[in-house]
C-alpha positions in Angstrom: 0.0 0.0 0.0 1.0 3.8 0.0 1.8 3.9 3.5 5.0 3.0 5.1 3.9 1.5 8.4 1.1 -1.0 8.9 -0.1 0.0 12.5 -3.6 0.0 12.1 -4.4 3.1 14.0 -2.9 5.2 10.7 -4.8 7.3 9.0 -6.0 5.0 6.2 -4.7 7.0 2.5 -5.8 5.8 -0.5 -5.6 7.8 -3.8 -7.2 5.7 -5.7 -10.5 6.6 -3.5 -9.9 10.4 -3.9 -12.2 12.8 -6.2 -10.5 13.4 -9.4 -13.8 14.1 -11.9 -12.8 18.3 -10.5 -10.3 18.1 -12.5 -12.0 17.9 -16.1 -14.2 20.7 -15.0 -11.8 23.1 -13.0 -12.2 26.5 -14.8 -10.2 28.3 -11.9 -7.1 26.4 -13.2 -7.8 26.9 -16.8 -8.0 30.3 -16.3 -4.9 33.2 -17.6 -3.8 33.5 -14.4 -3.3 30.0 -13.1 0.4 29.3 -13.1 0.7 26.1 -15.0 1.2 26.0 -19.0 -0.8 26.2 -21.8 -0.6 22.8 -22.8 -1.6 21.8 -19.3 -4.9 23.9 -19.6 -5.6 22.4 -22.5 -6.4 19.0 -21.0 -8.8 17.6 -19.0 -6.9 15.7 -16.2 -2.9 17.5 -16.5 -0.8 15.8 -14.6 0.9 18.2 -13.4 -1.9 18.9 -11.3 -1.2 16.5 -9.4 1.1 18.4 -6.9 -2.1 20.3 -5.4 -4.2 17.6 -5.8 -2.5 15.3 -3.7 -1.6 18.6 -1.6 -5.6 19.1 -1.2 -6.8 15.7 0.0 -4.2 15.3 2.7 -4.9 18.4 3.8 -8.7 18.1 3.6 -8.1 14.5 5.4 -6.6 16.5 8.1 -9.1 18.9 8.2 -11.7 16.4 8.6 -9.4 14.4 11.4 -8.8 18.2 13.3 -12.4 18.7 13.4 -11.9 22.6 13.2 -10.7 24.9 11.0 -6.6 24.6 10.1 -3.9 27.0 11.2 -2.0 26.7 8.0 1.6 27.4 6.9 2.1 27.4 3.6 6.1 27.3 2.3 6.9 28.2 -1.4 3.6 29.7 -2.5 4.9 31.0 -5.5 1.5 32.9 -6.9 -1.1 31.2 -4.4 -1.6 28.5 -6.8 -2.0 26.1 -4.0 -4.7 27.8 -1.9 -6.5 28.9 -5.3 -6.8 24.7 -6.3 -8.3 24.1 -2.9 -10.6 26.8 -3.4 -11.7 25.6 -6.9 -12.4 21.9 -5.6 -16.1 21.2 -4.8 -15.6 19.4 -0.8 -13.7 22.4 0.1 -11.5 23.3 3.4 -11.8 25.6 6.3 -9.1 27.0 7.7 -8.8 30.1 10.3 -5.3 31.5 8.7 -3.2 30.6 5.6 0.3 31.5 5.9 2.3 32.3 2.6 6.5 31.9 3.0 8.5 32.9 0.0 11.4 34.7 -1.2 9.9 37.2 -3.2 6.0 37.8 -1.9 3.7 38.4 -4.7 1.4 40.1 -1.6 -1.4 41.6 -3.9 -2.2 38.7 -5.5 -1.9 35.7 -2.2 -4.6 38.6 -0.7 -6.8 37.8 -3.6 -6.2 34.2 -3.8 -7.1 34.3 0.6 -4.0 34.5 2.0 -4.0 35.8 5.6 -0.6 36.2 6.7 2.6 36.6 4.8 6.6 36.2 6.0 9.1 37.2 3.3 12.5 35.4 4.2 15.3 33.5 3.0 14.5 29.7 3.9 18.7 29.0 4.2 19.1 32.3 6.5 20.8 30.7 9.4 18.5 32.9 12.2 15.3 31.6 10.3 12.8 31.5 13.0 9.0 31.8 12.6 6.6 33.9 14.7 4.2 31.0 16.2 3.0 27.3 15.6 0.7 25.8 12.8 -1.4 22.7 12.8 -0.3 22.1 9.7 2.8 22.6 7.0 2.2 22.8 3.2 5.9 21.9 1.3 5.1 21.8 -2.4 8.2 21.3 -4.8 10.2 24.1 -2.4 12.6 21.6 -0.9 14.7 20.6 -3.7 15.2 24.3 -4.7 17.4 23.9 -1.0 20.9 23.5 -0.5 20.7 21.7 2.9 16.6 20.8 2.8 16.9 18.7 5.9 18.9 21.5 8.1 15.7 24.1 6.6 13.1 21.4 7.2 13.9 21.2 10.9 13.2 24.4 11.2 9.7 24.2 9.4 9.1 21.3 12.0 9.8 23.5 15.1 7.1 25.7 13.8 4.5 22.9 13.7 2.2 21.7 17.1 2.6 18.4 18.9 0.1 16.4 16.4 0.4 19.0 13.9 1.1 17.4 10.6 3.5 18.3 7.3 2.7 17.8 3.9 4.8 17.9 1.1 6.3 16.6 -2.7 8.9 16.7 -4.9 10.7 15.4 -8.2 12.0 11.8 -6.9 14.7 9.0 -8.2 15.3 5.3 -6.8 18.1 5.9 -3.8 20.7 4.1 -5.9 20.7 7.4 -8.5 20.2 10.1 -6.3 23.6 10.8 -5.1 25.1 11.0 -8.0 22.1 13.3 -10.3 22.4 15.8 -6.8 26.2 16.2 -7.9 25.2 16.8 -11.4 22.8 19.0 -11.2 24.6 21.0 -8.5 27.4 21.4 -11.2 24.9 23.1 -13.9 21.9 24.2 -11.5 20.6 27.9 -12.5 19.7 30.6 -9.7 16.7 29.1 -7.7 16.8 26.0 -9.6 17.1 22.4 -8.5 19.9 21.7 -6.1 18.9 18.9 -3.9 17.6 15.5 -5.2 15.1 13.4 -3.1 14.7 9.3 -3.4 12.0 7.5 -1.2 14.9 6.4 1.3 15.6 10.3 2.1 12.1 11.2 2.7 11.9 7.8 5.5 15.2 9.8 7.2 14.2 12.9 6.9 11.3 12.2 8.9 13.5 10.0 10.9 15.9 12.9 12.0 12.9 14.9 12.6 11.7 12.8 15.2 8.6 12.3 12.9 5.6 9.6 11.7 5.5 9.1 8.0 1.9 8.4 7.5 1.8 8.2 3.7 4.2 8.3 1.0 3.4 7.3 -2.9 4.8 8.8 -6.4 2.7 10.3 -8.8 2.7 8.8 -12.4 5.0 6.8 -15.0 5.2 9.2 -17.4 3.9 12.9 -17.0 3.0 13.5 -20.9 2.4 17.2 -21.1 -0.2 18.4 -22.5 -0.9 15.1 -24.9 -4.2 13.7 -25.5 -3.6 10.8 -23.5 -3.9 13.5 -20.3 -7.8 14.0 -21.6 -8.4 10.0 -20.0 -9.2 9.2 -16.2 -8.1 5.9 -16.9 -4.8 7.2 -17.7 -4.4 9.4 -14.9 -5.8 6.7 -12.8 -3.4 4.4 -14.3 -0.3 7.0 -13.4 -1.4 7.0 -9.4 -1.8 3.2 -9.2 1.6 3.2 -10.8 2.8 6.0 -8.3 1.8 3.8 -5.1 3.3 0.8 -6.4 7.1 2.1 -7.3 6.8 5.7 -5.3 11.0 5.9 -6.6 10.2 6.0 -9.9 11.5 9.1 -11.8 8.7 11.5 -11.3 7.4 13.0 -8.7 7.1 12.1 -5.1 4.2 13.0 -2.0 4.2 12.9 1.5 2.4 13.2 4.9 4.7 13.3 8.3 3.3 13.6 11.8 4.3 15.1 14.6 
């Protein structure tokens, strides 16, 4: 199964139960402003999606465990894509604050999107320290953009209650490659690019050093085809998540839920 850990009082995740029919319909992310591509709007189920969808139903499955609306820290917003696809989804989320945490702060627009709070900061500054707890951390594609992600992450997790959960994803290889494509692409990597490289083995000590539960952990897809008419099928994207829970190191993309 998707989970790492067979104690039966887990959470029980299962992707292949989650709504996906949203995402044939979802004018908010076929809209202009939406920050994925073209081709990807073109489609009816884009697989890159898929990093807010699996982002939206662990965090509405820990909205529904809470029982009350979420304190939520958000880490890498970018341009509020994340909070504007839970928004657009039909079973929607309550939350009392959203945080947004970036480098640059597009402010103006994380307002509009619902945004509540906003800290501009370097992740890597040594002194990185944030103002309260959360019940919850979002960590969408942010980490691998990180020199030393675990050293950061820590930090993230001091932030978080006792119970308090982090969820997160990334571009993933099997453990045997991932040394060796982090050197690589530390060689070439532009400014903000990808500098750290993640395999299913990290993300168990990661959560490991953190003194954390790793609830959940699957990949994404076999084959992420951009924009092709095979991303207008639910059997194919359906196809693409089965495939993701059954080999979660296959080149792609990886997602995660860690308890505190």
């Amino acid at each position: 199964m998707n989970s790492t850990h067979n104690d039966s009082l887990l959470p029980s995740y299962d992707p292949g139960d989650w709504e996906i029919d949203f995402l044939a319909t979802n004018e908010v992310v076929r809209s202009p402003e939406f920050g994925i591509s073209a081709e990807a709007k073109r489609v009816r189920y884009p697989i890159r999606l898929l990093r807010y969808w699996f982002g939206y139903h662990l965090l509405r499955e820990e909205w529904q465990r809470s029982g009350r609306p979420l304190d939520v820290l958000e880490v890498g917003v970018h341009l509020g894509q994340m909070l504007e696809f839970v928004k657009s989804a039909p079973a929607g989320i309550k939350y009392s604050d959203w945080t947004a945490v970036d480098a640059v702060m597009h402010r103006e627009r994380l307002e509009r999107a619902g945004y509540t709070d906003f800290l501009e900061v370097n992740l890597e500054d040594r002194d990185l320290k944030f103002p309260r707890q959360y019940d919850t951390a979002i960590l969408l594609h942010v980490l691998e953009h990180l020199f030393e992600p675990e050293e950061v992450f820590a930090k993230i997790v001091a932030a978080i209650r006792p119970g308090g959960s982090l969820i997160g994803g990334f571009p993933v290889v099997p453990g045997v490659l991932a040394g060796a494509r982090e050197k690589q692409i530390r060689r070439t990597a532009l400014p903000f690019g990808h500098v750290s490289v993640f395999s299913p083995e990290r993300v168990e000590r990661m959560a490991a050093r953190a003194g954390l539960r790793l609830e959940f952990m699957s990949g994404a897809f076999l084959m992420r085809s951009k924009g092709s008419p095979l991303e207008n099928s639910e059997a194919w994207m359906r196809f693409n998540l089965a495939w993701g829970g059954m080999f979660p190191g296959w080149p792609g993309e990886i997602y995660w839920i860690m308890r505190k």
